[in-house]
C-alpha positions as CSV (number, residue, x, y, z in Angstrom):
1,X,-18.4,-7.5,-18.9
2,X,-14.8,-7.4,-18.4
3,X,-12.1,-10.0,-18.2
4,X,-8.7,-9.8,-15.6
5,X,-7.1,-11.9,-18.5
6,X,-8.4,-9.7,-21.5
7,X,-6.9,-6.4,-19.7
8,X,-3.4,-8.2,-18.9
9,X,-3.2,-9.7,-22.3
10,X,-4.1,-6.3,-24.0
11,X,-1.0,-4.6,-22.0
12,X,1.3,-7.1,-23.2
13,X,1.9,-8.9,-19.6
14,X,0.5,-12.2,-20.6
15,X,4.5,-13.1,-19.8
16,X,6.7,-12.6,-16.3
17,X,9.2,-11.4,-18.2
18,X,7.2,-8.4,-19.6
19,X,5.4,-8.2,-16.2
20,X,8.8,-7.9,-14.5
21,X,9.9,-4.8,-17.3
22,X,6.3,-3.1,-16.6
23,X,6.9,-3.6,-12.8
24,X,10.0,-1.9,-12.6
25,X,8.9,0.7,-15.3
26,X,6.1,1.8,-13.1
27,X,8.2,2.2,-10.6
28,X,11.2,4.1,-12.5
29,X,8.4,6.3,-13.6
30,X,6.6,7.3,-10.3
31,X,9.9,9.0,-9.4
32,X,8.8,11.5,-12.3
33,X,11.5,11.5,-14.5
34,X,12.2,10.1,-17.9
35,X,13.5,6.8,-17.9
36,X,16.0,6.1,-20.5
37,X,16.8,2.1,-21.6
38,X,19.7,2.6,-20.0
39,X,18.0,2.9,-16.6
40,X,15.8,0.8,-17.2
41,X,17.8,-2.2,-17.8
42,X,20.6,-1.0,-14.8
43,X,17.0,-1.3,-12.6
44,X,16.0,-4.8,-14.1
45,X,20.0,-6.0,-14.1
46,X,19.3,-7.1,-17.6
47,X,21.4,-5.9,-20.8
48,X,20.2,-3.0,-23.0
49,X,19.4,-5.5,-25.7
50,X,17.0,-6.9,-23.7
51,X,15.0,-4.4,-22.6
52,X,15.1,-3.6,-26.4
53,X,13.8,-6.8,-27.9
54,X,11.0,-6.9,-24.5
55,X,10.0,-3.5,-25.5
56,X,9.8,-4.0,-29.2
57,X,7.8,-6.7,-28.6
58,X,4.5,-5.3,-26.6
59,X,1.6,-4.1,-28.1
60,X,1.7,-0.7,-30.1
61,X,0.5,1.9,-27.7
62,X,1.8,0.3,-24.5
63,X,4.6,3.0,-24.0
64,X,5.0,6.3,-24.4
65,X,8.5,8.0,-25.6
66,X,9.9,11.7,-25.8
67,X,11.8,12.9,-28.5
68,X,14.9,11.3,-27.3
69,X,13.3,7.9,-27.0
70,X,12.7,8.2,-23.4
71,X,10.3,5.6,-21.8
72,X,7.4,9.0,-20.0
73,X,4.7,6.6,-19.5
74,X,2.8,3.3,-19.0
75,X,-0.2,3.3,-17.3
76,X,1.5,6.4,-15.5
77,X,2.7,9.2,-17.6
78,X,4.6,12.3,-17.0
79,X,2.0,13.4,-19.7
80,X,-0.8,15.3,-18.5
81,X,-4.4,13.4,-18.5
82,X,-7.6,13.7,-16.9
83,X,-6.8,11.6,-14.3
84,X,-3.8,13.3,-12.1
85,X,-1.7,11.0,-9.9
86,X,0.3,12.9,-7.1
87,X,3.4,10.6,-5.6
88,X,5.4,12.2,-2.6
89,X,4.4,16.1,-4.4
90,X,5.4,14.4,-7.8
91,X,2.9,15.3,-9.9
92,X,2.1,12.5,-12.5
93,X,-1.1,11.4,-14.4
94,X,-2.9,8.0,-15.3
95,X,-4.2,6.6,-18.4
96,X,-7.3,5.9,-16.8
97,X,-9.4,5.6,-13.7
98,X,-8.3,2.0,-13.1
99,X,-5.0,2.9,-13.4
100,X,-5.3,5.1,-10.5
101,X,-6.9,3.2,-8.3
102,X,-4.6,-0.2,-8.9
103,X,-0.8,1.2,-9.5
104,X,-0.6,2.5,-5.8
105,X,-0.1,-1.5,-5.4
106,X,2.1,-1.8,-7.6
107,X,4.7,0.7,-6.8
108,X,3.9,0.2,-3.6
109,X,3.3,3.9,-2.6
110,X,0.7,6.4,-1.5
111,X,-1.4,8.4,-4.1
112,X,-3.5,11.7,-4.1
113,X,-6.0,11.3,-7.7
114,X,-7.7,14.3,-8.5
115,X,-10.1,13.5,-11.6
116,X,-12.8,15.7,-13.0
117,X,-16.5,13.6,-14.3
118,X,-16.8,14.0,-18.0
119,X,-20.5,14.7,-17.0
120,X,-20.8,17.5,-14.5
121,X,-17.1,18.9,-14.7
122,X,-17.3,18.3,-10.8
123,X,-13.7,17.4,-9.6
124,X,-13.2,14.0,-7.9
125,X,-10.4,13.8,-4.9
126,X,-9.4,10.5,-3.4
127,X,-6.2,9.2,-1.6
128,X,-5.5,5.5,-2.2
129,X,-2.6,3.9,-0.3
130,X,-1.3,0.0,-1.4
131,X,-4.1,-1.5,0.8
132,X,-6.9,0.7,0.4
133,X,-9.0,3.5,-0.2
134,X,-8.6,5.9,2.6
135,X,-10.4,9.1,1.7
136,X,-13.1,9.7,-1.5
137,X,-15.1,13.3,-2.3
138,X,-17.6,12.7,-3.3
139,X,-18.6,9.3,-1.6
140,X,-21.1,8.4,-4.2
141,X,-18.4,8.7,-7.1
142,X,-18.5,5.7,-9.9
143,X,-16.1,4.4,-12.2
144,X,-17.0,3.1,-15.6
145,X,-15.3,0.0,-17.0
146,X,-16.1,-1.6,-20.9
147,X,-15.1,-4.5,-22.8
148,X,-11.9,-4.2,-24.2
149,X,-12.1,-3.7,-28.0
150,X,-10.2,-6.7,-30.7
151,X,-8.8,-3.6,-32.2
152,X,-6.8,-0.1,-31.5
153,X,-4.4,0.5,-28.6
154,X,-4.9,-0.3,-25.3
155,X,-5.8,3.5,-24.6
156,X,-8.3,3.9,-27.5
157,X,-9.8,0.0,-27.2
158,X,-10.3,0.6,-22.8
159,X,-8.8,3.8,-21.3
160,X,-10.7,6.4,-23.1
161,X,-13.8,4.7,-21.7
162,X,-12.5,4.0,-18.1
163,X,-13.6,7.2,-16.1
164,X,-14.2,8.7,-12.9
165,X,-17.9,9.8,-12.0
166,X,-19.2,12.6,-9.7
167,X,-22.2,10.2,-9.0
168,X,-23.7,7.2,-10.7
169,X,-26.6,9.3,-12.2
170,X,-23.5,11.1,-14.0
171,X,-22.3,8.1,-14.9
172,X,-25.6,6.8,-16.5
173,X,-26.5,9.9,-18.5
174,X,-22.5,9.3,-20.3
175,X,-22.6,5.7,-21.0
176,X,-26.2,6.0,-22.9
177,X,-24.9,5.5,-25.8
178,X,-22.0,2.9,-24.4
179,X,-24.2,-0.6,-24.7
180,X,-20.7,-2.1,-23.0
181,X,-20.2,0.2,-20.1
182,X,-20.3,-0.7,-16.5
183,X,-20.6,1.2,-13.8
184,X,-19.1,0.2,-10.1
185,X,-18.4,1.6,-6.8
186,X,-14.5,3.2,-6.7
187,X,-14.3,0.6,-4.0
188,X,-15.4,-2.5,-6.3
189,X,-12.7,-0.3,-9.1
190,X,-10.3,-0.7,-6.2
191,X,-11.0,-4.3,-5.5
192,X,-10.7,-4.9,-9.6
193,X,-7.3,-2.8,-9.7
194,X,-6.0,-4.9,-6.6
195,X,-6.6,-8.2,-8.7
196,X,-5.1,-6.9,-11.7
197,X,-2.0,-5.7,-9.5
198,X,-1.2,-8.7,-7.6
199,X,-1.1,-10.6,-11.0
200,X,1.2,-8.0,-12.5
201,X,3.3,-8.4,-9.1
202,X,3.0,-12.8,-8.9
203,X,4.1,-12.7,-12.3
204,X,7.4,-10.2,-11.7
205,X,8.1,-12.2,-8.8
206,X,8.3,-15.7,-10.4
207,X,10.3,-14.0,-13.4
208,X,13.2,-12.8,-10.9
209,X,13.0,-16.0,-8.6
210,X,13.7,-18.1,-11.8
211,X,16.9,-15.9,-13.1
């Protein structure tokens, strides 16, 4: 129903190099701020050109500017969403319900995600820490995940679809219509996001060892 690969390759991290820029990205983000190239490339010791071409080079939609051309999100966003993502008080948002539940890993921090299902307008409260889930209201919540589309944006061909359910019945009466959607635990959405993280985090590593 869904592929690691697919996901990865859709974000433009199919490379180490553009795994190591997303990596520290996240990162620079999740202190809440805009993050100009500037920063960026001081955080990844590379030259401004380079972040330049990497960036120029990812999919369209991957990254999110200001009006100044200021990097405000990938994956996390200073923009609000559905789907906030609270780091040290910070207040910051996620594309998506997979986002939330696999970028704790990757920044290596501590997250409270407060959600609302698209269903019942019932809120949805979780803490997620690097290793796990530690806390989830309701217990019973779901998480849809669907193919990802050959066309559109990462957030229109995946995100739009990848929600956070008060229950699974919720979650059933929405994807009705959605021949492609999946439904699974937060846990198993943990467990996927974890995958998915580590990759991102192998693929960093290697690109940095090798400099």
């Amino acid at each position: 129903m869904y592929s690691i690969n697919e996901i990865v390759e859709r974000l433009g991290l199919i490379g180490e190099r553009e795994a190591s820029l997303h990596v520290t990205l996240l990162r620079e983000l999740a202190l809440g701020q805009p993050v100009t190239i500037e920063r960026l490339a001081k955080s990844l010791n590379w030259t401004t050109d380079k972040v330049l071409l990497v960036l120029e080079k990812l999919p369209c939609g991957t990254i999110e500017y200001d009006d100044q051309r200021r990097l405000i999100g990938s994956g996390i966003t200073l923009r609000e969403t559905p789907h906030a993502f609270v780091i040290n008080d910070r207040p910051l948002y996620t594309w998506c319900a997979l986002d939330a539940l696999m970028f704790p890993t990757v920044i290596g921090e501590r997250a409270q995600v407060q959600s609302r299902c698209p269903q019942t307008n019932n809120p949805i409260n979780m803490t997620i820490t690097p290793q796990r889930v530690v806390s989830l209201e309701p217990e019973d919540a779901v998480v849809s995940l669907v193919s990802v589309a050959a066309s559109g944006d990462i957030r229109s061909a995946f995100c739009c679809d990848v929600l956070f359910f008060a229950s699974r019945q919720a979650g059933e009466a929405w994807g009705r219509d959605k021949p492609s959607a999946q439904l699974v635990t937060v846990q198993e959405g943990f467990e996927l996001g974890q995958r998915i993280a580590h990759l991102m985090l192998d693929r960093a590593r290697r690109y940095q060892h090798d400099l």
